[in-house]
N, C-alpha and C positions, 0 to 999 in steps of 0.2 A: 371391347368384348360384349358379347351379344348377353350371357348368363356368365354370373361368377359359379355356380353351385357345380358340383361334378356329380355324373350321374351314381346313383348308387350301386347299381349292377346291369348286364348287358341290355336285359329290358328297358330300363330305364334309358341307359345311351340311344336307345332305338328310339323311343318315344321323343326325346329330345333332337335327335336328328330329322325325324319327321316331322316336330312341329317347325321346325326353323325351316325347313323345306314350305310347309303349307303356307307359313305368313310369308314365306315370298313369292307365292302365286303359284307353286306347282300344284299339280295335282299329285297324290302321295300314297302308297300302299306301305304297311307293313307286316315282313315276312309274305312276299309275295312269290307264287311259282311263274317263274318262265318258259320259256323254250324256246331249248337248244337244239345244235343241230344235231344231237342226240341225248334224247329224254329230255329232263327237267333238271331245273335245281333252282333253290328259294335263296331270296334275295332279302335282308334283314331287310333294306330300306331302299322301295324303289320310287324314286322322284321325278316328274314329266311334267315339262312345260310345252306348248306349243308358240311358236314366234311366225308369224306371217304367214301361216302353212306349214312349218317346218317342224317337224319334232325333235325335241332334244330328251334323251333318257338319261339318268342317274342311275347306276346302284351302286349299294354300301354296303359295305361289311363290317359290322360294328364287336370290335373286340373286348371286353373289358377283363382282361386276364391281369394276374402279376407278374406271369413272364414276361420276357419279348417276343415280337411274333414273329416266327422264322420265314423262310422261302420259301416252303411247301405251301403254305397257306394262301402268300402271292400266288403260285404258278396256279395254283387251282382257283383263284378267284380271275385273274388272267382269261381264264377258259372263259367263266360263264360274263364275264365282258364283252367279251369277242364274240361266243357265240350268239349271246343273247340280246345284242345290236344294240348296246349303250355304246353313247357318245365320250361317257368315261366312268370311272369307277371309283370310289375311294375306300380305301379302306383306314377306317378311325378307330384308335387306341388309346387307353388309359393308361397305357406303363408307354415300351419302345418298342422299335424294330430292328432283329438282327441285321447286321452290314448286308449277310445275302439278301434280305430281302431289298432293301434297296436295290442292289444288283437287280434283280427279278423285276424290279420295275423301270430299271431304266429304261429311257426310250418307249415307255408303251403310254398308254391313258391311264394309267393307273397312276392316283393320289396317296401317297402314304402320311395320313397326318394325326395328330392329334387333337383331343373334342379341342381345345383353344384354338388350335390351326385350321380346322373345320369351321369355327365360329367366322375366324376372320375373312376365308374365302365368301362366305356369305352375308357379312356385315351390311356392308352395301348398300345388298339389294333387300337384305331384311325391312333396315333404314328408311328405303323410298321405296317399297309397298306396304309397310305395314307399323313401324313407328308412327311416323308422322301423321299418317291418318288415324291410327289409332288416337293419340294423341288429340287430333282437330276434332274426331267424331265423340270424344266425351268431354273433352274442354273446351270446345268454342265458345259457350257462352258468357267461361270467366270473361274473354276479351274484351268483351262487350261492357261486361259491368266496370270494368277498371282501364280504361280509356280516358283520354284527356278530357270528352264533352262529357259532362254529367247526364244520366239517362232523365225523360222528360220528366216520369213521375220523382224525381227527386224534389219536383216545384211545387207537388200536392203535400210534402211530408211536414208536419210542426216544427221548428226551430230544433224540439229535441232529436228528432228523428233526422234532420239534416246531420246533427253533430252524431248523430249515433253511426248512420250510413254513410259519412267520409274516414269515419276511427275503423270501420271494416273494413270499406275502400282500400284504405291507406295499408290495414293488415297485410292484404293480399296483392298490391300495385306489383310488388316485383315479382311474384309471382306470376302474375298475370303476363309481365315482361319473361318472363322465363321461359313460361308455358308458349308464348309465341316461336319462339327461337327453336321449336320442336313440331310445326306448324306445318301443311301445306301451304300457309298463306307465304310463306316468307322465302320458298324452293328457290325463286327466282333470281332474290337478292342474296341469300345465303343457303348454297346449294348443298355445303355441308353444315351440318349439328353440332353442336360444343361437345367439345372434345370430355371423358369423364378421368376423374373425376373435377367436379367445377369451383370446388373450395379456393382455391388458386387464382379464380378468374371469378368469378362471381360475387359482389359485395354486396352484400344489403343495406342499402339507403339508409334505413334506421333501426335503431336498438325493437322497434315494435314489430318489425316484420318478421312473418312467418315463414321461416326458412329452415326447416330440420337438417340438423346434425347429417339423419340419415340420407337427407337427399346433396346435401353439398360434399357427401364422403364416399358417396355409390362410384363404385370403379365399373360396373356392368347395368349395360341399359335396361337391362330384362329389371333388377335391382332396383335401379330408379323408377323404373316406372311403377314397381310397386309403391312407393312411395306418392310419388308425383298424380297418378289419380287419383285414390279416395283423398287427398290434400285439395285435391284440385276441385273435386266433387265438393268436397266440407265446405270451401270458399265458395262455391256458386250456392250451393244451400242457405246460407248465410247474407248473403248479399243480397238473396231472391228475398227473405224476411224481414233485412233492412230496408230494401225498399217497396215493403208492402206487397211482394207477390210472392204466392207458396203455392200455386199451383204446380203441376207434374212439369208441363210443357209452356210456360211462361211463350211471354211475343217478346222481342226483342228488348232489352231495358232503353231502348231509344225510342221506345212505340211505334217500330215498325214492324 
């Protein structure tokens, strides 16, 4: 699951289906007007990617009622699918949908789902455009510090300062092991990401590693990665200081 939090009311759902829409590379309106093949009608969440030349269109209809949402609402969002030349429709809910309306969608483009079933149509590709890089474009540097070769300046530092900058090191090694496994470096060899929650599968090496509670217990990525940057951020701040660099934009701790 992409977010555990459920939106609080329809605006909300909209903004959350828009943002998951944007981090996977669409381009994205909300409550946008169309046109039909007669008049207009606005679309809570319209989403467009382009692929080779091709365009592909989204809308959504974002419900956040306590009823169930009946047929009537299908048939008429039906319409402005068809007419308004999406390649398919969904419409997402925070309660259910009466039995007619499934009827009403059978057989068309139309999605009847809920924000979790929405999430997981789009896990994916959330995943490999915008996790992982997210991920490599604020943490790539821990990697660097907690690698097998010691960084060069580690050779200028006094005896205390080696013991100081291996007892950080060490704080943050699996971490550093972690933060990779969520990596563009590693698509290649491990094309999917550990599964959440990691408590289960993920052990820490030793009683000293920093490993929160709330990150080995996050059942939603969105979740974790609150967690997992500023952690991630602290360990590179920290390591930059134990081996004598505090500038903004450090060079590599291998001095390249």
């Amino acid at each position: 699951m992409i977010a555990s939090r459920q939106p609080d009311d329809w605006r909300a759902l909209q903004h959350d289906v828009a943002q998951i829409f944007d981090e996977c590379g669409f381009a994205v309106d909300i409550e946008k007007p169309v046109t039909l093949a007669r008049g207009q009608a606005t679309v809570d969440v319209y989403a467009e990617e382009n692929i080779r030349g091709r365009t592909y269109r989204i809308f959504c209809e974002c419900k956040r009622w306590k009823s169930s949402i009946p047929q009537s609402v299908i048939h008429g969002f039906r319409t402005v699918v068809a007419d308004g030349g999406a390649n398919v429709g969904y419409v997402i809910t925070s309660s259910a949908f009466q039995t007619g309306a499934f009827a009403a969608a059978d057989l068309t483009n139309i999605r009847l789902v809920s924000w979790a079933e929405f999430q997981e149509d789009f896990e994916k590709t959330w995943i490999d455009n915008h996790l992982r890089q997210y991920v490599t474009d604020r943490l790539d540097s821990l990697l660097s510090y907690v690698e097998p070769i010691l960084p060069r300046a580690f050779d200028d530092l006094d005896d205390d300062g080696k013991r100081n900058y291996i007892a950080v090191r060490d704080r943050y090694f699996d971490l550093g092991a972690l933060v990779m496994l969520f990596t563009t470096h590693v698509t290649g060899f491990f094309p999917e990401i550990p599964d959440l929650p990691l408590r289960s599968r993920f052990k820490p090496s030793s009683e000293f590693t920093v490993m929160p509670t709330e990150l080995l217990d996050a059942t939603a990525y969105r979740d974790f990665l609150d967690v997992l940057i500023p952690l991630g951020e602290r360990a590179i701040a920290e390591l930059r200081v134990a081996i004598g660099r505090t500038e903004e934009t450090p060079s590599s701790p291998n001095g390249t």
